[in-house]
C-alpha positions in Angstrom: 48.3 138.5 124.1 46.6 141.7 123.0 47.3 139.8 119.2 46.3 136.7 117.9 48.4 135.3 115.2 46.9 135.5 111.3 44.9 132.7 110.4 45.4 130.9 107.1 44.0 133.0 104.1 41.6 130.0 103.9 40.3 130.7 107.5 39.9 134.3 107.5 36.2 135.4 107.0 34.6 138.3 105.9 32.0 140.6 107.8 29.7 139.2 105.8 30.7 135.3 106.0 28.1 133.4 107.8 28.5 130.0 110.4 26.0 128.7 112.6 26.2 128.6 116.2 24.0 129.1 119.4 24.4 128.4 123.2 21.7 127.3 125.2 21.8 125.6 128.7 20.2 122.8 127.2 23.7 121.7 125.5 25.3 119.1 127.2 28.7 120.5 126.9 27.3 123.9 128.4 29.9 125.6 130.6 32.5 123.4 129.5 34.4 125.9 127.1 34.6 128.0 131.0 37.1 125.3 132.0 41.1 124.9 131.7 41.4 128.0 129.9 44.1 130.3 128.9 42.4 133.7 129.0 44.4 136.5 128.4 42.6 140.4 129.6 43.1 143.3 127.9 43.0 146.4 130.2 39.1 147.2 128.9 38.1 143.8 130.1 39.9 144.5 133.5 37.8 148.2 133.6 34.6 146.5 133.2 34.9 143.4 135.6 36.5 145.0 138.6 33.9 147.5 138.2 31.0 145.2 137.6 32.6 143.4 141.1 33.0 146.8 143.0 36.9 146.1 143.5 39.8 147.9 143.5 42.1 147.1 141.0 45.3 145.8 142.9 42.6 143.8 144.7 40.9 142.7 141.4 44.2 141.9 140.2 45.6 140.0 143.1 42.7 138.3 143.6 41.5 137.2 140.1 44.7 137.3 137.7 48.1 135.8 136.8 51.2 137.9 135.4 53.0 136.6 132.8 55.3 138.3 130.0 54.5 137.4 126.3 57.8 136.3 124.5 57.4 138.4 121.1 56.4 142.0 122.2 58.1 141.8 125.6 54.7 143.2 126.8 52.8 142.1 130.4 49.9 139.4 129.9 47.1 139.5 132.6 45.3 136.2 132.6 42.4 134.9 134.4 43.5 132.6 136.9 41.2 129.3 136.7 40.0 127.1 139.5 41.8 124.2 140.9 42.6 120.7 138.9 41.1 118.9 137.7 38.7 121.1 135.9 40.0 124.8 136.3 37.0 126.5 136.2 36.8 130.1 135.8 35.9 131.8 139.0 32.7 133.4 137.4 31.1 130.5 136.4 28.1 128.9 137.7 25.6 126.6 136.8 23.5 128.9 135.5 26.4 130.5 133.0 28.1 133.2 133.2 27.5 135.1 136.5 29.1 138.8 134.8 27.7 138.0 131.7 27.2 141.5 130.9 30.8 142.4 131.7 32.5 139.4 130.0 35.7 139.3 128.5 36.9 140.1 124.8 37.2 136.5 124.6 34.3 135.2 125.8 32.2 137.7 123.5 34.1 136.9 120.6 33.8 133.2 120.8 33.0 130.9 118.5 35.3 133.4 116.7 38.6 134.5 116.8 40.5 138.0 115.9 43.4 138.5 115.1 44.5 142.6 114.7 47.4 144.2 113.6 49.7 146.2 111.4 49.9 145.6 107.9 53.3 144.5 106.5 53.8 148.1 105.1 53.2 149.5 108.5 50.8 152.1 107.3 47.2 150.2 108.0 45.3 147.9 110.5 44.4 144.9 109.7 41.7 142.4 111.3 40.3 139.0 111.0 37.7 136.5 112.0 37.5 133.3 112.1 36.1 129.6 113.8 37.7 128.3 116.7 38.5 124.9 116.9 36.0 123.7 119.3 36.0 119.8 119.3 33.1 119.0 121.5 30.6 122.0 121.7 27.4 121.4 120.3 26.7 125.2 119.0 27.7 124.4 115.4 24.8 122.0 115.2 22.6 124.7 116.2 20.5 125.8 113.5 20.9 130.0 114.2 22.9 131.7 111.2 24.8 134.6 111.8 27.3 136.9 109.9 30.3 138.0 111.1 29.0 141.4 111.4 26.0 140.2 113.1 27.7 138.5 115.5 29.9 141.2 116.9 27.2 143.4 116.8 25.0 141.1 118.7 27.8 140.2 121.4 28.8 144.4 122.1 32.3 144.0 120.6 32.5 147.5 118.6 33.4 149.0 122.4 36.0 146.4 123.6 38.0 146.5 120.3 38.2 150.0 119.7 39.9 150.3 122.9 41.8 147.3 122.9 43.5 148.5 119.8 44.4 151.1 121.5 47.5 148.9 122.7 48.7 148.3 119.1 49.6 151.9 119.0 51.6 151.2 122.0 53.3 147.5 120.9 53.9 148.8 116.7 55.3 152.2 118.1 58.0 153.2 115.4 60.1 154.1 117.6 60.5 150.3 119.5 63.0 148.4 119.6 61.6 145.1 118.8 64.6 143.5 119.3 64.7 144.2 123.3 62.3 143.4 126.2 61.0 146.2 127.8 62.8 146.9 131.3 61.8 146.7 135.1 60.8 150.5 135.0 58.9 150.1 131.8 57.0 147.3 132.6 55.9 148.8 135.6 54.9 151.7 134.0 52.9 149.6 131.6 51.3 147.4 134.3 50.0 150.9 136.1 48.6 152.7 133.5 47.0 150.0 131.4 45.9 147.2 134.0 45.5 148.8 137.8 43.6 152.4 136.9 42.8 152.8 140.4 46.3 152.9 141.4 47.2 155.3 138.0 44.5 157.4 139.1 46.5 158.0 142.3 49.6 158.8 140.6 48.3 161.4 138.3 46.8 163.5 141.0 49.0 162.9 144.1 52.3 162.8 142.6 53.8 165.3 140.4 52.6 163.7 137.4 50.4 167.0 136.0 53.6 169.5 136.3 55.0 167.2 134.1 52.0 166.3 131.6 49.7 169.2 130.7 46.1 168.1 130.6 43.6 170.2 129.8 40.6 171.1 132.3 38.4 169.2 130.4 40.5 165.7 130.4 41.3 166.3 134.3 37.8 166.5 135.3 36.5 163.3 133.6 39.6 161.2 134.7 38.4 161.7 138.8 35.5 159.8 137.9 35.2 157.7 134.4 37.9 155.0 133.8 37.4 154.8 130.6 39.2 158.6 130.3 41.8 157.5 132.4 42.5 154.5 130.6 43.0 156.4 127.5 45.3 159.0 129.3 47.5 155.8 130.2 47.8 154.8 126.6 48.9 158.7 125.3 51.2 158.4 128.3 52.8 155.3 128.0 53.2 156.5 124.6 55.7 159.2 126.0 57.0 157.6 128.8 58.0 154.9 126.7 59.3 155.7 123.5 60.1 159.6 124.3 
């Protein structure tokens, strides 16, 4: 989901730890790491495509995703649905690559790397780390290219799509959650709205009585007609509230 478990302490790498990799569509397994995925989408990633495609996003999310719940937090998981068997492609590849390249998922910009984020055990910092996939097959370790950590995300335009995907730990390590229950019908709806189908959030803020209830100041109101990335953020501070008043 929006957290990937720790690695080992012997996998964990540094900003500054170095691996080899590079992706060229001279490999012979390229565009085989787009097949028979599980790719989970955090609500930036869902921002960017269903932008990048001109949709709506309840026709984004019809269209393109699958719904599932992830057993630990109780939280929704928005997937990428793949193609049919036997190959379950992802619906954005072609043989050419990656036909929103510039708009790609977390995932796909992290990768050959992993992340795992969140909460220390004393609840008081966040944590992150980086490490190697296990990739049997691809060819890009026997690329000669060296890269740190560092460089890596740096290179692939991660700083963005972190900083606002963390946004959801302040949401799933609220203090005041009861981890020991699943959120309910009305919560989860609430969660899928605000986070995942803007579009339709956007609707509810202005056309319902949403701002008698919320004050937001002139400022906030006029960016959130127009730049998702305001309303996104509004969803989180919301859900905050909403959920754990």
């Amino acid at each position: 989901m929006f957290l990937e478990p720790a690695p080992s302490p012997e996998k964990c790498l540094d900003l500054k730890d170095t691996f080899a990799f590079s992706c060229r569509k001279e490999l012979a397994c390229f565009n085989t790491c787009c097949r028979n995925k599980h790719l989970p989408l955090t609500p930036y990633d869902i921002v960017n495509l269903k932008n990048a495609l001109n949709l709506h996003s309840d026709e984004f999310l019809s269209r393109y995703t699958v719904y599932t719940l992830d057993q630990d937090s109780g939280f929704p998981v928005i997937s990428l649905e793949m193609g049919e068997a036997p190959q379950k492609a992802c619906p954005f590849v072609t043989p050419e690559g990656c036909s929103v390249y510039n708009d790609r998922p977390t995932a796909c910009r992290l990768f050959p790397l992993g992340r795992s984020s969140g909460i220390s055990r004393a609840g008081m910092t966040r944590e992150e780390f980086y490490y190697l996939l296990d990739t049997p097959g691809c060819l890009g370790f026997d690329e000669r290219q060296s890269w740190s950590v560092k460089a890596w995300r740096d290179n692939q335009g991660l700083l963005p799509y972190t900083k606002i995907n963390d946004r959801m730990l302040e949401l799933v390590f609220h203090d005041k959650r009861d981890r020991t229950r699943p959120l309910d019908g009305h919560q989860l709806q609430k969660v899928m709205v605000a986070c995942y189908n803007l579009d339709v959030f956007r609707e509810f803020v202005f056309k319902t009585g949403f701002l008698e209830l919320y004050e937001i100041d002139e400022k906030t109101l006029s960016r959130i007609k127009e730049d998702d990335i305001a309303l996104l953020n509004l969803g989180f501070a919301y859900l905050g509230r909403a959920l754990f008043p």
